[in-house]
MIMIMAR-106672 format. One line per 5 residues: number of its first residue (from 1); their letters; for each residue x, y, z of N, C-alpha, C. Coordinates in steps of 0.1 Angstrom, whole numbers. Layout:
<nodes>
NUM	a	X/Y/Z/X/Y/Z/X/Y/Z | ... $
</nodes>
This chain:
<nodes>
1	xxxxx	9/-12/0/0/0/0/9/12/0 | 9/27/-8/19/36/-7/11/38/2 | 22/54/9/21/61/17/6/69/16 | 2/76/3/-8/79/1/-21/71/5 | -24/59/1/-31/50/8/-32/48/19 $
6	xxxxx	-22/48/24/-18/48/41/-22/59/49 | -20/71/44/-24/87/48/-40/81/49 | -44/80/41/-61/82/40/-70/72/48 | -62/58/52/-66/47/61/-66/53/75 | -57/62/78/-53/67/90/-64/81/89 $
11	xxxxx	-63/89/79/-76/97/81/-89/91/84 | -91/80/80/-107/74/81/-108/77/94 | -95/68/100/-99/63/109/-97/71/121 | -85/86/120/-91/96/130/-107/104/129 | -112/103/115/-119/107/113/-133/105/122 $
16	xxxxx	-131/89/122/-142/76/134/-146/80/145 | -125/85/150/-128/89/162/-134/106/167 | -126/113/159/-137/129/158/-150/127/154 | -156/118/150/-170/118/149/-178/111/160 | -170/105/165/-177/95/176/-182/107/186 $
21	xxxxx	-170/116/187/-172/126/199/-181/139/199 | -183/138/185/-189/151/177/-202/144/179 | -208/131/179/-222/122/175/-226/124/197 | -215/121/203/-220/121/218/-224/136/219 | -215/148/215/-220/164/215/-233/164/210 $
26	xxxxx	-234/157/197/-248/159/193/-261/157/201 | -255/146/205/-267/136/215/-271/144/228 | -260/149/232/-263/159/245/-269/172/238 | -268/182/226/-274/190/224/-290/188/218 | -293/179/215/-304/173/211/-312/169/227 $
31	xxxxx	-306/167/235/-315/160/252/-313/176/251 | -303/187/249/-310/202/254/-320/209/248 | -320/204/235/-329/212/226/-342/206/231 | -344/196/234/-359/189/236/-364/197/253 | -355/197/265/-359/204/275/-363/220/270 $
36	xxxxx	-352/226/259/-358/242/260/-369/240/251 | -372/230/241/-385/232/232/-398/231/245 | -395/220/253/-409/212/266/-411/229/271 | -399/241/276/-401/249/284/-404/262/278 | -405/258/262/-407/273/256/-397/283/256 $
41	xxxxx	-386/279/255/-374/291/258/-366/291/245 | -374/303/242/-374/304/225/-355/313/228 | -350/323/238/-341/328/234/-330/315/238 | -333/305/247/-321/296/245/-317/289/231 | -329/287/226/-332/276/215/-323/279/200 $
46	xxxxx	-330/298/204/-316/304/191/-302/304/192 | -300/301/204/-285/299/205/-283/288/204 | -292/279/214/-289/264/208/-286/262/194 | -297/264/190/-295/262/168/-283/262/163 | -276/276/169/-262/280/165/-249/269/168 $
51	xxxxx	-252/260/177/-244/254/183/-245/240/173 | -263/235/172/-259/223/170/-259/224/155 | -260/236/146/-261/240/130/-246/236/132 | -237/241/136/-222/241/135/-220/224/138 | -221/217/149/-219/205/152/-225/195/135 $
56	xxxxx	-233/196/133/-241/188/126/-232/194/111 | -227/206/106/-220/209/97/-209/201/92 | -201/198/108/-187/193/111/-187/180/108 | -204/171/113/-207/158/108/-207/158/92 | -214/165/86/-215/166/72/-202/167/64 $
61	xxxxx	-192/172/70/-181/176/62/-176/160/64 | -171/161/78/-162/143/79/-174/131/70 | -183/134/69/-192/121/61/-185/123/49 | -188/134/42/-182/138/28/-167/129/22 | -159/137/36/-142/132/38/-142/115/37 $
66	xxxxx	-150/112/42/-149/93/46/-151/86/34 | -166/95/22/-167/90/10/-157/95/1 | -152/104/5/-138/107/-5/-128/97/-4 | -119/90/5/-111/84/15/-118/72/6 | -126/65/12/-131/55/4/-129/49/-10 $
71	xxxxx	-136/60/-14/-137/58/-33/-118/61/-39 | -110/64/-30/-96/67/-34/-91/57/-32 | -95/50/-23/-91/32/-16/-100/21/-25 | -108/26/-35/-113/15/-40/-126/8/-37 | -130/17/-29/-141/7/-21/-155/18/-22 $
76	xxxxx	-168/12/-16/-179/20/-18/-179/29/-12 | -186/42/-10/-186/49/-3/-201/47/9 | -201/40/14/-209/37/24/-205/26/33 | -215/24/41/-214/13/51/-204/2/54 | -214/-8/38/-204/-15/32/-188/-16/26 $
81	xxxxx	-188/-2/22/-168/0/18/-166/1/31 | -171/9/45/-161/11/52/-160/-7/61 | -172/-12/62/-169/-26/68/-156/-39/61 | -152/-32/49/-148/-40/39/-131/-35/43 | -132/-22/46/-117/-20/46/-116/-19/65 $
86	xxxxx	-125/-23/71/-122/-27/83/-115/-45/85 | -122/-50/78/-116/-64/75/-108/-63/73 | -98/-54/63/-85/-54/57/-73/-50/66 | -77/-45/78/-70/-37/86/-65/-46/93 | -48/-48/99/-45/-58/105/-52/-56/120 $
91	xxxxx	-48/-68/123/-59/-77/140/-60/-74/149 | -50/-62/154/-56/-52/170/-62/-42/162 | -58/-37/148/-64/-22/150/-81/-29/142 | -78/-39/134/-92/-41/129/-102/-43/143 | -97/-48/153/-105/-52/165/-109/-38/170 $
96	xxxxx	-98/-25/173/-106/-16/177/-113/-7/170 | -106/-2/159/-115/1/146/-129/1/143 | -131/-13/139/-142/-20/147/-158/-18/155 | -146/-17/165/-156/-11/175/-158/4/177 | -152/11/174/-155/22/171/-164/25/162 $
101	xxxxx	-160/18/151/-175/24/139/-188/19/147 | -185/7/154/-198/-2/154/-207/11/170 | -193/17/176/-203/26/187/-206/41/178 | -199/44/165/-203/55/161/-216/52/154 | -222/41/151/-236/35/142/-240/37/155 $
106	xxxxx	-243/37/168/-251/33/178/-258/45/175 | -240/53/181/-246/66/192/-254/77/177 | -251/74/162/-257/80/153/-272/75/150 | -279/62/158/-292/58/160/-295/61/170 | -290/63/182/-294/73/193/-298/89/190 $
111	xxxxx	-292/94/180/-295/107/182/-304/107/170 | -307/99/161/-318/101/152/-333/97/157 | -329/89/173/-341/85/177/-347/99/184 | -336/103/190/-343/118/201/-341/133/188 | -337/129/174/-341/141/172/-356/140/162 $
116	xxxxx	-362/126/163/-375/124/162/-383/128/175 | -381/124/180/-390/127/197/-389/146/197 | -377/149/192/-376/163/192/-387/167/182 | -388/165/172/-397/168/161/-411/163/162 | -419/157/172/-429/151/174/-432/160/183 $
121	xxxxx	-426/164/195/-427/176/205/-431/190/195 | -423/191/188/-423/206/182/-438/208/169 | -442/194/166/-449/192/159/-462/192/166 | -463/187/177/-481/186/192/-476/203/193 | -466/209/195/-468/223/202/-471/233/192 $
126	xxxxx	-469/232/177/-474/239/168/-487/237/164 | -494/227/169/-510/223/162/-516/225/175 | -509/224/184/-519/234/202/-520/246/199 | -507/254/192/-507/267/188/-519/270/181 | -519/261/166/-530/260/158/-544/263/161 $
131	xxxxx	-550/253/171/-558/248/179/-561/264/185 | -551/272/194/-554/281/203/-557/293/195 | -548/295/185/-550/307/178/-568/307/166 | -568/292/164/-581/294/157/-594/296/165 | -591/289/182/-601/295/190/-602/309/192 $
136	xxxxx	-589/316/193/-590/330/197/-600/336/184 | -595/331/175/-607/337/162/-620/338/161 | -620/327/168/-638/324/166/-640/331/177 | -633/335/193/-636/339/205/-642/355/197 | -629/360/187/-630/375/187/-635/380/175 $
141	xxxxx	-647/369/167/-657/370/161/-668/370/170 | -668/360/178/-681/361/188/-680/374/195 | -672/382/197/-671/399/208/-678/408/196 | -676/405/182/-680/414/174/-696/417/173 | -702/430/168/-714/437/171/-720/434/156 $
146	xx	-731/427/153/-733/425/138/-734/441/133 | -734/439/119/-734/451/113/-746/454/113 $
</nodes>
């Protein structure tokens, strides 16, 4: 394998680990975003946004990077290439390797699960809205004096 090859095996694989840590950030800004949506704290929520717009960017980019890295190594750019060049990797680092992707798939179904529960929340509190503002209509047609 040249050096080049070797550069990019070793990128993947810091890459694993910067994402592993960036997917647990996620996961905690997503358990914050769901308490300030429950409490209505619209000026936390815009800072929040700011925080996890940037986190979630930084995922986007290393996804990008891993299918570049991939397809330069020959292999698919998904799941399957990266399980394929995990086999290839010799026997301690394929064992930790490994496990690393296998907890970066977790903790990236843990946070797709709470940022549905986040979006089910935000979705009941917009159609209460709904709900309240169409009563106020009818309330402040009923105060009205016929013509």
């Amino acid at each position: 394998m040249s050096m080049a090859l070797k550069l990019r095996v070793k990128q993947l694989i810091i890459g694993i680990q910067q994402d592993s840590s960036r997917y647990a950030e996620l996961q905690q800004l997503l358990l914050n975003q769901h308490g300030l949506l429950a409490s209505h704290d619209v000026d936390g929520l815009t800072a929040h946004n700011q925080r996890q717009t940037r986190v979630m960017a930084e995922i986007q980019q290393q996804a990008q990077q891993r299918c570049q890295h991939l397809l330069a190594l020959g292999l698919k750019p998904d799941e399957k290439g990266m399980a394929t060049l995990i086999t290839k990797l010799p026997g301690q680092l394929q064992q930790s390797v490994g496990e690393q992707w296998q907890r970066l798939e977790l903790l990236l179904q843990q946070c797709r699960r709470q940022n549905e529960l986040n979006g089910r929340l935000l979705a009941g509190q917009i159609e209460t809205i709904h709900t309240l503002l169409g009563q106020e209509s009818s309330y402040g047609q009923q105060d009205r004096f016929p013509d």
